[in-house]
N, C-alpha and C positions, 0 to 999 in steps of 0.2 A: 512370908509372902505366899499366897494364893495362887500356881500359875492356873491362865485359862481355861478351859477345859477343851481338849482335843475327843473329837467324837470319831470312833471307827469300830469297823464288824469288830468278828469275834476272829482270834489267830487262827491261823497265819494270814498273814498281810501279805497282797502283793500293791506293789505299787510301781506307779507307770513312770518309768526310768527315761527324763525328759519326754513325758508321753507316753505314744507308744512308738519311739523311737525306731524300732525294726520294720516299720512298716508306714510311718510318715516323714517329714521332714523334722530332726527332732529340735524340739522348743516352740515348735511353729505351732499357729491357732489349732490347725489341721490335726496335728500328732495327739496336742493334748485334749479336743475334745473327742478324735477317738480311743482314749486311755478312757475317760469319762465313759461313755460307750460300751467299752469293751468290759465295766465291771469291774476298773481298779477301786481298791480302797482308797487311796491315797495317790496323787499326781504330785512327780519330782518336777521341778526345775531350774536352768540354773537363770541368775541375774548379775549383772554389771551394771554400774554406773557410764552414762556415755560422758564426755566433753563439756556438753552443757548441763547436764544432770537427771537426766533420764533416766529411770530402770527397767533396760530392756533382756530378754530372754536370750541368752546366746551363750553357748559352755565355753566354746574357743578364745583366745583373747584376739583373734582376727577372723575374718572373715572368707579367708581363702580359701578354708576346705569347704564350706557350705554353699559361699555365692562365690566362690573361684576370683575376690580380687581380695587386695593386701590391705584393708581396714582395718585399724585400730579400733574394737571398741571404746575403751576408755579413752581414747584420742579425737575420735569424731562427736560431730553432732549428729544429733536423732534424723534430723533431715534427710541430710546424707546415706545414713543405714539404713534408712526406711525405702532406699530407691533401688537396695539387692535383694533380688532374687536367692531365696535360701532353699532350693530345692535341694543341695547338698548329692546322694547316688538316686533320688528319687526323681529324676529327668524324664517327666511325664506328663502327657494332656491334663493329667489335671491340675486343680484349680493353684493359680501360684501363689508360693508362702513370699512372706516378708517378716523382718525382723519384727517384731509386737511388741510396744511397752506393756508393763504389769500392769497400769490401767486396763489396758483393755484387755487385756489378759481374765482381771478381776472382774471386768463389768458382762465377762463372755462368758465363767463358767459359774456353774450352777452355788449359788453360796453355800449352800451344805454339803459341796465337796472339798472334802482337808486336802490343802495346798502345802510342798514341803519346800519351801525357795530357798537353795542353794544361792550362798552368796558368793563371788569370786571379786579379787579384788589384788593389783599390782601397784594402780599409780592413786588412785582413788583416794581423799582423804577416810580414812575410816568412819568420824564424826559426819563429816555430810550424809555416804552413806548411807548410814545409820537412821539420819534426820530425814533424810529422803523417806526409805523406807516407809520410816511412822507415820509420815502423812501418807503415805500411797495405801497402807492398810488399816488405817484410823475407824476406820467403819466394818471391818473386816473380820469374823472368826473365822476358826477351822484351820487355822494357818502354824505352820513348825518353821521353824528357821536352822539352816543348818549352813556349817562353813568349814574349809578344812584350814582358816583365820580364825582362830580361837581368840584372839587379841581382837578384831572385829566381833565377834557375837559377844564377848565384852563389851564393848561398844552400845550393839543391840539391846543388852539385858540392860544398859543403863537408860537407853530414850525408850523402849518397851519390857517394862521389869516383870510384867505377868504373862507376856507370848512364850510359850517353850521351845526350846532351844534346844539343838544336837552336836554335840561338837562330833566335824568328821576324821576319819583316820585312816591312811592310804596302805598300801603293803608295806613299808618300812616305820610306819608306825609304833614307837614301844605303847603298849597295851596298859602300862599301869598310867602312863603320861596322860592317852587318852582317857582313862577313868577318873580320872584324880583332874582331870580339868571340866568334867561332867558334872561332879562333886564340887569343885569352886566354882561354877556357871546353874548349879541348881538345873541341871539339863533333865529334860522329858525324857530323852529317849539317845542312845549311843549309835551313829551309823560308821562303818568301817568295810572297808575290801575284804570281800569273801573269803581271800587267803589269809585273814588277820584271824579269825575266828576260829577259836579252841576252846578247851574248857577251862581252863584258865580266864579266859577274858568274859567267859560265861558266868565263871564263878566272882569276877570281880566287877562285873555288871550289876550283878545280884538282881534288883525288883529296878531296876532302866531296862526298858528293851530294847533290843539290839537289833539294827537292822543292815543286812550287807548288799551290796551292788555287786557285780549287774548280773544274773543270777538269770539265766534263760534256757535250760535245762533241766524235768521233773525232777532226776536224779540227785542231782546237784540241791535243789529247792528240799529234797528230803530230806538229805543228808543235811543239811543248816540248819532245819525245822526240830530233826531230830537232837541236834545239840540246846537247842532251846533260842534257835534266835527268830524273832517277833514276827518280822518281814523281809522281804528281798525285793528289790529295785530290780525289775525287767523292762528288756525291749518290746516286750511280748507279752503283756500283761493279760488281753483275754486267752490267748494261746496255755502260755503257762495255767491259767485259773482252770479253764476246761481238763487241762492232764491232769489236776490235783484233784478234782472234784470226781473223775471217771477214774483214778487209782484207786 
């Protein structure tokens, strides 16, 4: 099997971590077309399935930290989520976020910029999901899919068998579990918490590259680049880019 072909610069990769999350409302239109903007290679985001079946942008499984009332994603309908305010610590004159489905998430940014959709998922059946998905991106390149649901991007690789796939891995991740489930999903590319990253998991990446979150620090960004890993998920994505280009 042939996967798609994912186009981006040359390494190191930054990529706008829900956006540009440190400096907009993150997941909102607002954040990630200034990621776009600011010169990421690559825009994170994450998606849920709502109630009725919608794939809308939202990391949290509710709503309380961002528009401060108790919504269930996966419990509501789109209606609903559509009428909070996600300003989240960014309570300011300008212009107000709302929750976004991927549609218009997709129909807003620029087609030839690679999209990485973080899937998140509790009550959801993983098969709708899935079938969701395929229709929302049917028309769609440039796109990476990634989940710390390895049983879900299972799912994915079987209703889109040529989209590439990243299985993710948290801090308490074992290292060879994540590689060897890379290896059984034919994954593009390995993403994992910055603290998972050694030579070890470098060396058991081999030719996947490996990308770590959230990584907003030059220092830090060096230090990961110099073990060999591909890219880094920032808040900060023109910030970080201008430190590494003036080092």
């Amino acid at each position: 099997m042939t996967l798609s072909v994912l186009s981006l610069a040359a390494r190191p990769w930054i990529v706008g971590h829900r956006g540009a999350a440190g400096e907009a409302p993150e997941n909102s239109l607002e954040s990630l077309l200034l990621a776009v903007e600011q010169g990421a290679d690559m825009i994170e985001l994450d998606l849920q399935l709502t109630a009725d079946g919608s794939l809308v942008a939202c990391h949290d499984w509710t709503l309380e930290r961002m528009g401060g009332i108790e919504l269930t994603i996966e419990e509501t309908p789109l209606d609903a989520l559509r009428e909070v305010e996600i300003s989240g610590e960014f309570r300011t004159p300008r212009a107000r976020q709302f929750v976004s489905t991927l549609s218009s998430i997709l129909a807003l940014l620029p087609p030839e910029m690679p999209l990485n959709l973080e899937l998140k998922r509790r009550l959801a059946d993983p098969a709708v999901l899935a079938a969701r998905l395929a229709e929302a991106v049917a028309s769609r390149d440039q796109l990476l899919i990634s989940s710390f649901d390895w049983l879900l991007l299972a799912e994915v690789r079987r209703w889109l068998p040529k989209l590439p796939l990243a299985p993710l891995g948290g801090r308490s991740a074992n290292p060879r579990e994540l590689i060897a489930t890379a290896v059984l999903l034919d994954a593009w590319s390995v993403h994992c918490s910055r603290t998972l990253v050694d030579h070890e998991l470098m060396e058991l990446a081999a030719a996947r590259p490996v990308l770590t979150y959230t990584v907003n620090e030059l220092a830090e960004a060096q230090e990961l680049f110099a073990l060999g890993v591909a890219g880094v998920f920032s808040d900060f994505p023109g910030r970080l880019r201008r430190q590494i280009e003036a080092a």
